[in-house]
C-alpha positions as CSV (number, residue, x, y, z in Angstrom):
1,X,158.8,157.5,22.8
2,X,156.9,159.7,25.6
3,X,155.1,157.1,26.3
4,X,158.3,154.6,28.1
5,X,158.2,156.5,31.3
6,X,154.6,156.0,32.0
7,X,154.8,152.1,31.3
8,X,157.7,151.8,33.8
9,X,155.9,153.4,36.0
10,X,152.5,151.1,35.6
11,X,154.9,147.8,35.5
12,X,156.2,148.8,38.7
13,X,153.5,149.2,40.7
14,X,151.4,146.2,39.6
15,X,154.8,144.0,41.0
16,X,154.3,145.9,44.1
17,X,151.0,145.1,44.3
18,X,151.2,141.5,43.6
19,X,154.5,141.3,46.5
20,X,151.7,143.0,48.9
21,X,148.8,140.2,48.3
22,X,151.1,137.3,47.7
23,X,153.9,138.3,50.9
24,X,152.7,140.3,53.4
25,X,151.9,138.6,57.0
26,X,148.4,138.4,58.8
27,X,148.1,140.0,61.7
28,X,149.7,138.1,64.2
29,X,152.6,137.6,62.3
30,X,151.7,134.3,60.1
31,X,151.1,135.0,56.5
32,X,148.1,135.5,55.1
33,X,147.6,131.7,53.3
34,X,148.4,130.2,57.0
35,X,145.8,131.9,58.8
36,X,143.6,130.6,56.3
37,X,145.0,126.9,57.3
38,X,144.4,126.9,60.7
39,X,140.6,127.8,60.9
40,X,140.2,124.2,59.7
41,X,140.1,121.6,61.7
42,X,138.1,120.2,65.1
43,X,135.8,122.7,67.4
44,X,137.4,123.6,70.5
45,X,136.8,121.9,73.1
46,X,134.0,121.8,75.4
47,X,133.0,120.2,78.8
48,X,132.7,116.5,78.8
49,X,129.1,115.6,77.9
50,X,127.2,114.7,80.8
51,X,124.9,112.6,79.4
52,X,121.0,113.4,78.5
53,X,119.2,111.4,81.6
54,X,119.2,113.1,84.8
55,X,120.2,111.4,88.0
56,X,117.2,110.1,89.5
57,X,116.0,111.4,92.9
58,X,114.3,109.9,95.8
59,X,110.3,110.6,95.8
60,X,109.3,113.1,98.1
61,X,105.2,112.9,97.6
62,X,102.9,110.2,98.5
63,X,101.4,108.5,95.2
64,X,97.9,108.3,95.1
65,X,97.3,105.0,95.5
66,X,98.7,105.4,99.2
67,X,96.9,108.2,100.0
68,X,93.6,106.6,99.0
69,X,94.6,103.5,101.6
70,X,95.2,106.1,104.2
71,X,91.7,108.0,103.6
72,X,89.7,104.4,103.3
73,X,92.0,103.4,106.9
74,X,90.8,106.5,108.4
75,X,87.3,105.8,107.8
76,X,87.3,102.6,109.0
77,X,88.1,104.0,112.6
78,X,85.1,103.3,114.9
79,X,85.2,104.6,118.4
80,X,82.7,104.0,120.9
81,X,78.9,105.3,121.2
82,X,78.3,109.2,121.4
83,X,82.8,109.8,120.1
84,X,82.2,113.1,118.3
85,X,85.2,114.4,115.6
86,X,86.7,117.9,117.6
87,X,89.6,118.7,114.7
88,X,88.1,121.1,112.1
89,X,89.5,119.2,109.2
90,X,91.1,116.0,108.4
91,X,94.7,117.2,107.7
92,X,97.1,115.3,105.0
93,X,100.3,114.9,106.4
94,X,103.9,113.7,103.9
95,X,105.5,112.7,107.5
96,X,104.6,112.2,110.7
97,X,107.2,111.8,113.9
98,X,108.1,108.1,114.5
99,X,107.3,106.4,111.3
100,X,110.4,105.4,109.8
101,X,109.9,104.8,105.9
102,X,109.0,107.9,102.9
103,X,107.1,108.8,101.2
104,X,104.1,108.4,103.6
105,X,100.8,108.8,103.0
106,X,99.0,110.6,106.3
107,X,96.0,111.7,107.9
108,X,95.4,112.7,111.5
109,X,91.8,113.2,113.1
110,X,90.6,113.6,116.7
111,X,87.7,112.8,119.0
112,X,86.1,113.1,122.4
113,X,84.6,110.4,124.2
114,X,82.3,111.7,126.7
115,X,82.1,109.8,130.1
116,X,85.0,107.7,129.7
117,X,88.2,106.3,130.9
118,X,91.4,106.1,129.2
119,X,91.6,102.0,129.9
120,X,88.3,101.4,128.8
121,X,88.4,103.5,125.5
122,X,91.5,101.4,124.7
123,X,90.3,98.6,125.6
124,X,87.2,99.4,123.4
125,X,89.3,99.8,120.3
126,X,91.6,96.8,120.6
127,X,88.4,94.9,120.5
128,X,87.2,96.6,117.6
129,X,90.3,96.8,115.2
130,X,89.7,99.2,112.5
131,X,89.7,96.9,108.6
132,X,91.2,94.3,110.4
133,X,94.0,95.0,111.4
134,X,96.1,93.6,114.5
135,X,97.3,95.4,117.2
136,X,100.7,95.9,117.8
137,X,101.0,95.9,121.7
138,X,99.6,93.5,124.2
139,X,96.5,93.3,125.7
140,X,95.9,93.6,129.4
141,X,95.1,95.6,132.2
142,X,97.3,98.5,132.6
143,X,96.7,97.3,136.5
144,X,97.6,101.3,137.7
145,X,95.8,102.9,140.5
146,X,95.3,105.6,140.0
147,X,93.9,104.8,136.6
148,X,96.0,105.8,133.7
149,X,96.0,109.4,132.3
150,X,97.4,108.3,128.8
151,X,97.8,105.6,126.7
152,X,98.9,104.7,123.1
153,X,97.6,101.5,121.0
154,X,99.1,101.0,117.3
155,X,97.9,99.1,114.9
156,X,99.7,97.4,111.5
157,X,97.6,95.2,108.3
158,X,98.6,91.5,108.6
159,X,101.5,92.1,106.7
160,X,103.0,93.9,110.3
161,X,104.7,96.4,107.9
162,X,105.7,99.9,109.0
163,X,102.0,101.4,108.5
164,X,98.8,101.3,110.2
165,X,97.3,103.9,112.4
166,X,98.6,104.5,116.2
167,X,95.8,105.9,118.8
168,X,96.8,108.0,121.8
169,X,94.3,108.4,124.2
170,X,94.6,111.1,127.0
171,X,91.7,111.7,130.0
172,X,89.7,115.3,129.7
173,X,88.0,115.9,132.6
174,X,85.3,112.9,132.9
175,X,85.9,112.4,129.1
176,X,88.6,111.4,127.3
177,X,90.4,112.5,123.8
178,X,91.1,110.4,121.3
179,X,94.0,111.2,118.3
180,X,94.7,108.9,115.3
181,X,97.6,109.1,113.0
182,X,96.7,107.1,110.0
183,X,100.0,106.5,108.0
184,X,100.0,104.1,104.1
185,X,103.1,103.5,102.1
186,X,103.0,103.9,98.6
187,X,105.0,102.1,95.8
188,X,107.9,104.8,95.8
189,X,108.4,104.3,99.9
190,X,111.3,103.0,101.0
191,X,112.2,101.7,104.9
192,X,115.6,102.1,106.2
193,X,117.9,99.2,106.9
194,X,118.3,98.0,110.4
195,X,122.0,97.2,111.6
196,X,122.6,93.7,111.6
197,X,120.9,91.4,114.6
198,X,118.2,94.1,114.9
199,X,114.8,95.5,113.8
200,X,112.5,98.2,114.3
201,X,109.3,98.7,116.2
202,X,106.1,98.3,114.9
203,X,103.8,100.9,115.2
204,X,102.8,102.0,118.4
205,X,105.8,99.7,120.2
206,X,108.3,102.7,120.8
């Protein structure tokens, strides 16, 4: 009969202990089996998806097939007899002031003529087009006294797009100077739109 007071005591405190796991609130104040509840369901929720292509961007670089026209161009140049290159390399230019469309493909070069004038030099290269090409200003005397200091003479393929290669031609002394930018579109190159009832200038016509 000792032994009553010690069972009580062990009956007691496993209801106790069963009240604590069964009853008592998770933090936060909802009971334990409800916590458990609400960690099922969707993610939260995240930015909209964007998609997995990125917005594609205007080309900024001359392809290669354009800058090989502008190279094979340049070499087709022919100025007259004893015209000797004075720029220490041929320099590749993206864009060049007064052409319209990009990506370009560019190269500049210069020259001195010795012993000539500025009307005959251009006179000289309209009659010798470089690859065929046609020129994009009129022929003529420039009919200025005194004789002209400067001049400009552009050039286009048969196509008359917005490429080519534009001389200036400006007097030195007895001599005269001769620069060529030598512009190619590529594939990627796109021209702006005129505004309706007008057009651009070809090379070389302002």
């Amino acid at each position: 009969m000792r032994r009553l007071p010690v069972t009580l005591v062990t009956i007691a405190a496993t209801i106790a202990l069963l009240s604590a796991c069964t009853g008592a609130p998770a933090p936060g104040g909802a009971p334990a089996g409800d916590a458990a509840a609400a960690s099922v369901g969707p993610p939260p929720a995240t930015e909209p998806y964007l998609g997995s292509e990125p917005t594609p961007t205007p080309a900024t670089t001359p392809d290669a097939a354009s800058i090989a026209q502008a190279e094979a161009w340049l070499d087709a140049i022919v100025l007259p007899e004893g015209a000797e290159r004075t720029d220490d390399n041929t320099r590749l230019y993206t864009s060049l002031e007064g052409w319209i469309c990009a990506p370009i493909a560019g190269r500049h070069a210069e020259w001195l003529v010795p012993n000539a004038g500025v009307e005959d030099t251009i006179a000289w290269i309209r009659e010798n087009p470089p690859a065929g090409m046609l020129s994009t200003t009129r022929a003529g005397s420039f009919g200025d006294t005194p004789p002209p200091t400067s001049a400009t003479l552009g050039f286009t393929p048969a196509d008359r797009s917005q490429q080519g290669i534009l001389f200036r031609v400006d007097r030195r002394g007895a001599s005269v100077a001769v620069k060529a930018d030598v512009v190619a579109l590529g594939a990627t190159s796109v021209c702006p739109t005129p505004y309706p009832g007008t057009s651009y200038g070809l090379p070389g016509q302002g």
